[in-house]
Backbone as a chain_set.jsonl record, in Angstrom:
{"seq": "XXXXXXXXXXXXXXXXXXXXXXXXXXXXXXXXXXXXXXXXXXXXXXXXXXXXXXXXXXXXXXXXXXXXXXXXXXXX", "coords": {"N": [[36.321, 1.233, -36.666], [35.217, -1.986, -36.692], [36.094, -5.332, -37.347], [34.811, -7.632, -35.273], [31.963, -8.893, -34.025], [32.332, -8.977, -31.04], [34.004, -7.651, -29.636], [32.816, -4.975, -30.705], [30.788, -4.739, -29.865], [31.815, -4.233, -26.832], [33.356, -2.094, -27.403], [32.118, -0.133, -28.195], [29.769, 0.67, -26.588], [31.542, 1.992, -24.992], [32.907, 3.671, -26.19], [30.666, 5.561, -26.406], [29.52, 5.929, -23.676], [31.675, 7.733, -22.507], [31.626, 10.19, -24.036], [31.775, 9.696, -26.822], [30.509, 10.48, -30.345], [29.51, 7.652, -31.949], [30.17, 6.58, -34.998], [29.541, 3.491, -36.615], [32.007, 0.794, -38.369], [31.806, -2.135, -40.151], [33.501, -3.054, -41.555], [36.452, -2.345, -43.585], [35.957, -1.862, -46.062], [33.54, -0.479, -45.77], [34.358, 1.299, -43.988], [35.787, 3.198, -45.577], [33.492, 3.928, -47.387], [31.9, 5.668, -45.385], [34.109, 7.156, -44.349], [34.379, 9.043, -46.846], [31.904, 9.903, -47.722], [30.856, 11.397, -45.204], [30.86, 14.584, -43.475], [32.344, 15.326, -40.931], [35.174, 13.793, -39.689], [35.992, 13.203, -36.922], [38.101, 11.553, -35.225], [39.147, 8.404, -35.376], [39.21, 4.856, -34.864], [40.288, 1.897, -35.032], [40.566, -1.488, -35.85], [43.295, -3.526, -36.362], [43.939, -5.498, -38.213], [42.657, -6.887, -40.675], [40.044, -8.509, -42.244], [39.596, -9.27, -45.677], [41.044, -6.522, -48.874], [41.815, -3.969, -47.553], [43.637, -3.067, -44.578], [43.527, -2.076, -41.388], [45.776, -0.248, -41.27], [46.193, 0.664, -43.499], [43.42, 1.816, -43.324], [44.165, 3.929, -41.874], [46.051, 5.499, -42.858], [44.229, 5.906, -45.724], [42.333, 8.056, -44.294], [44.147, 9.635, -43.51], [45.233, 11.006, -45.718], [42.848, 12.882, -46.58], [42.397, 13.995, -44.559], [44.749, 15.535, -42.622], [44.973, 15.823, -39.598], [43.504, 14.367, -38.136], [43.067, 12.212, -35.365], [43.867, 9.034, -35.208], [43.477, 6.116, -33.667], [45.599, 2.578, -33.575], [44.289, -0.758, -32.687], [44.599, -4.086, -32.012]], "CA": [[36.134, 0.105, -37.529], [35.956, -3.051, -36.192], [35.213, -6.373, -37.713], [34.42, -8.464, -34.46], [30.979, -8.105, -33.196], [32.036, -8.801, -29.463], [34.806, -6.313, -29.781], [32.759, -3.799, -30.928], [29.655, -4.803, -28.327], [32.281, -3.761, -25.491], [33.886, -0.924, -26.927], [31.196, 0.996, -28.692], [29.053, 1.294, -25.48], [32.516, 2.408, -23.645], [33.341, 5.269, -26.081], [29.42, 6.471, -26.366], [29.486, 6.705, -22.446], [33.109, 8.628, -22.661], [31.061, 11.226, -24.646], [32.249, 9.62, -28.247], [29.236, 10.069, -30.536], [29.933, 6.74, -32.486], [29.865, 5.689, -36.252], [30.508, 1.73, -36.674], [32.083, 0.486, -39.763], [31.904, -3.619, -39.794], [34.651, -3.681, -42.338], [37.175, -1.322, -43.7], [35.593, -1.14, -47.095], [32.145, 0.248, -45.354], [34.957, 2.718, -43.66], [36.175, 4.278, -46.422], [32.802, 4.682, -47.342], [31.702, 6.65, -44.272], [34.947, 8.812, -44.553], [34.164, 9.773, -48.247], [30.458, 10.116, -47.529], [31.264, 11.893, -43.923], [30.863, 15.826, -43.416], [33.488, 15.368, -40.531], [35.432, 12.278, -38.686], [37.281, 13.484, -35.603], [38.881, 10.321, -34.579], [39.629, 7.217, -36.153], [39.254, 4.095, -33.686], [40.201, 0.926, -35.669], [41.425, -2.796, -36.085], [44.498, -3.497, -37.358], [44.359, -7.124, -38.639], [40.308, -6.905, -40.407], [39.669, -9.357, -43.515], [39.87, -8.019, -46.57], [42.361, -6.233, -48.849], [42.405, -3.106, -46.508], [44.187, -3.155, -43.183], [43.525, -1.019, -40.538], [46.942, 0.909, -41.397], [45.468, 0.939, -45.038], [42.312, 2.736, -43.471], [44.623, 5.328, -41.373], [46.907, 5.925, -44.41], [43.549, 6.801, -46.367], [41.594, 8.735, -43.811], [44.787, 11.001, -43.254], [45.439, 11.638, -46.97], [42.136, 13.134, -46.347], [42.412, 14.688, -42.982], [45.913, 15.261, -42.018], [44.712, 16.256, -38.86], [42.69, 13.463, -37.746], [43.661, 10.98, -34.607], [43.965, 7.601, -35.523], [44.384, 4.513, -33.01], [44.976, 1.222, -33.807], [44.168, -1.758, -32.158], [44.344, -5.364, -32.227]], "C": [[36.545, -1.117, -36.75], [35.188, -4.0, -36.776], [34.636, -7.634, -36.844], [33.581, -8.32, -34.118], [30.845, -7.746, -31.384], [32.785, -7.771, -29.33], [34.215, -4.942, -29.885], [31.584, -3.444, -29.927], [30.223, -4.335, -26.938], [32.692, -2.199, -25.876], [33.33, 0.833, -27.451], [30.578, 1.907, -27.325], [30.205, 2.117, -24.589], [32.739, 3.927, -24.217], [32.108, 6.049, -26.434], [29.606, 7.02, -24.413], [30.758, 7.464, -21.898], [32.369, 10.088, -23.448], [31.208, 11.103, -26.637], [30.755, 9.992, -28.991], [30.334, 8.706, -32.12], [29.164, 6.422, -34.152], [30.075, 4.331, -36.107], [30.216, 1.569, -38.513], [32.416, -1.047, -39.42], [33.092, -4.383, -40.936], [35.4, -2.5, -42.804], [36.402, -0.814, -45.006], [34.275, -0.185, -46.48], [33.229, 1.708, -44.248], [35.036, 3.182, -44.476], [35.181, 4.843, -46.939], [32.184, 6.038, -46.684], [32.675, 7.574, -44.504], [34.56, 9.705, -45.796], [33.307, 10.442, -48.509], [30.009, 11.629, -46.066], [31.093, 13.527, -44.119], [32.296, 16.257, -42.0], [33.482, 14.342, -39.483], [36.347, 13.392, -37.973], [38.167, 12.577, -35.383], [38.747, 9.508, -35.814], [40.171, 5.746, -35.081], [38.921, 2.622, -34.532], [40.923, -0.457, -35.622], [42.616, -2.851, -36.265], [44.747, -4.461, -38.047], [42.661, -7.062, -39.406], [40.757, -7.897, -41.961], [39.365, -8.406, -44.257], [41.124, -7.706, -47.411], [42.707, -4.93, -48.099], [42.457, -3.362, -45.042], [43.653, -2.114, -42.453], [44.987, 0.136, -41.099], [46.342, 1.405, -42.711], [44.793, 2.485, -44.51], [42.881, 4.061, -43.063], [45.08, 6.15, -42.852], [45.374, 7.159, -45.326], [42.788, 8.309, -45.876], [42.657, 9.958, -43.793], [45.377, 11.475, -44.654], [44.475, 12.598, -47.116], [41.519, 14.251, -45.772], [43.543, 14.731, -42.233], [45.557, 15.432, -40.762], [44.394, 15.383, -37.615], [43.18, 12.27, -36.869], [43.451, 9.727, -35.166], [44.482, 6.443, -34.415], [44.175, 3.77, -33.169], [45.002, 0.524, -32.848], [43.925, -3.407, -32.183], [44.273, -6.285, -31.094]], "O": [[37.655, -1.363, -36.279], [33.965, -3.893, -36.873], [34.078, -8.561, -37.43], [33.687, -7.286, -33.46], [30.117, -7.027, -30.7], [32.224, -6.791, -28.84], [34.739, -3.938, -29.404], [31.384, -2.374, -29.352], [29.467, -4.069, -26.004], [32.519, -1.251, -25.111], [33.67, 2.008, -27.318], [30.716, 3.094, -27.029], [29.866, 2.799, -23.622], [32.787, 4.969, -23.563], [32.314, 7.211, -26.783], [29.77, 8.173, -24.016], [30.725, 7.778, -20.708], [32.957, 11.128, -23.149], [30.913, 11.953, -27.477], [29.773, 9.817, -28.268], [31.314, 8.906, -32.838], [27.99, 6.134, -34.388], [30.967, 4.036, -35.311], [29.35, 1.822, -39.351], [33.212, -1.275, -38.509], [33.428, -5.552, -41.124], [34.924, -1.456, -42.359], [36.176, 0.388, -45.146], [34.208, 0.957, -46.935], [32.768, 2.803, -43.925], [34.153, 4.039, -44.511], [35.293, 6.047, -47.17], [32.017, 7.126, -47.236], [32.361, 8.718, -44.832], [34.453, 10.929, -45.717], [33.393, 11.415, -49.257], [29.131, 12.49, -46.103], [31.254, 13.764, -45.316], [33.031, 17.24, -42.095], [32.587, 13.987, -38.716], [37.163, 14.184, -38.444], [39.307, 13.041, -35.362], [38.354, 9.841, -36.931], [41.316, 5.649, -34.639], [37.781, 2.196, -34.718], [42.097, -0.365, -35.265], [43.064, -1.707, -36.343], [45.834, -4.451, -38.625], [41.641, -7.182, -38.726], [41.837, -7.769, -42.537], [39.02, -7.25, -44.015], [42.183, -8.251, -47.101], [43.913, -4.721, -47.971], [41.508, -3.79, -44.386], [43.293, -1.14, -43.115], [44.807, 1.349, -41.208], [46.047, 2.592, -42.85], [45.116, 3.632, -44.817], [42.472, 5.123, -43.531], [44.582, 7.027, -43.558], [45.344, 8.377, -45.501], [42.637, 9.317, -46.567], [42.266, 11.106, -44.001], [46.082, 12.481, -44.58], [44.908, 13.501, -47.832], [40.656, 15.061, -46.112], [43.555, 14.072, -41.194], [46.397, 14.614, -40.387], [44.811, 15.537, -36.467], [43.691, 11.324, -37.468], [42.357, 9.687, -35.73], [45.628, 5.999, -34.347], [42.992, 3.428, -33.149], [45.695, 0.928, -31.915], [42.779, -3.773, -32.444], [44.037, -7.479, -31.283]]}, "num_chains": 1, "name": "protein.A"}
């Protein structure tokens, strides 16, 4: 999840050619969709500061109520 488009123009292409296969969420609410909607998230590669009332910690918090399992890094 990231809400910057240059942010996500550098680091999408970095973790597709790492082998990521990539969702993009352009805000946290369109994350929580995707997780809810989702058959399975491996990772969790998000903001931490995004407009809005969910935070990036918000989105971890929800995704691992979810998916205890599930990596999460934030970034700002």
């Amino acid at each position: 999840m990231e809400d910057d488009p240059l942010v996500r123009e550098a680091v999408v292409p970095a973790l597709r050619a790492a082998g990521f296969e990539v969702v993009v969420a352009k805000n946290a609410e369109q994350a929580v969709h995707i997780i809810e909607s989702s058959t399975h998230i491996n990772r969790l590669f998000s903001d931490v500061v995004m407009p809005g009332p969910i935070s990036g910690v918000d989105l971890a918090r929800f995704l691992n109520a979810r998916c205890s399992d599930v990596p999460v890094l934030l970034a700002s």
